[in-house]
GUKEVO-343898 format. One record per residue (C-alpha): y, x, z. Coordinates in pm, whole numbers, plus 50000, padded with zeros to 5 digits. Layout:
BEGIN
{{Y; X; Z}}
...
% end
This chain:
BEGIN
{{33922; 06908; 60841}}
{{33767; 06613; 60662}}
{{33945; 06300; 60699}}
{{33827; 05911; 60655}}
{{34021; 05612; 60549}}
{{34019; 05339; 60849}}
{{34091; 04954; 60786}}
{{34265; 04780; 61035}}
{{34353; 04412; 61029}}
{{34723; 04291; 61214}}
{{35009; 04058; 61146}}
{{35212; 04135; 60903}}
{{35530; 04136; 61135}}
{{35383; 04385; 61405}}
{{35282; 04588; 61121}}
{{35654; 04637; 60921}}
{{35811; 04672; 61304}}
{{35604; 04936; 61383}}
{{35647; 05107; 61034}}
{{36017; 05032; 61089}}
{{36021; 05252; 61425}}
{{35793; 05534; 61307}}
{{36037; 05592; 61028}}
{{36328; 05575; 61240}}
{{36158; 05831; 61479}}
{{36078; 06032; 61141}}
{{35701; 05997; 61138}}
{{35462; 05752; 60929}}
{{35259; 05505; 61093}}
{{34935; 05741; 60951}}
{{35109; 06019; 61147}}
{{35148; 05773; 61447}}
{{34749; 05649; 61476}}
{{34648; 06001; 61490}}
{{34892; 06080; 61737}}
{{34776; 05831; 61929}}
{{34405; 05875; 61890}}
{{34434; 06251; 61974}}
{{34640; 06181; 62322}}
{{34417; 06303; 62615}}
{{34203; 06079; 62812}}
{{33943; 06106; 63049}}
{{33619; 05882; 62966}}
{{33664; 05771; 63325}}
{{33952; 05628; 63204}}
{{33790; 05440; 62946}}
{{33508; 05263; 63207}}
{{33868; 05062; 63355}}
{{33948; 04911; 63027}}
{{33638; 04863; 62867}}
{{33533; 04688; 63226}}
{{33829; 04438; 63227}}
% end
């Protein structure tokens, strides 16, 4: 499968905590996004927070 680089912007501090966890759960934070991204959701799902 082809993959894409993705630029995201954050502080600095949320971003070394979070890199802190995923290594102490044995996964990188690359490993984590996609993860993430693939969990299942229904669009209807989606309509709530995109209302708010």
């Amino acid at each position: 499968m082809e993959t894409v680089n993705v630029a995201v912007r954050m502080e600095r501090q949320t971003r070394d905590d979070a890199a802190k966890l995923f290594s102490e759960l044995g996964i990188s934070t690359t490993q984590a996004i996609n993860m993430f991204l693939k969990l299942p959701c229904p669009k209807e799902r989606y309509r709530y927070y995109l209302s708010v």
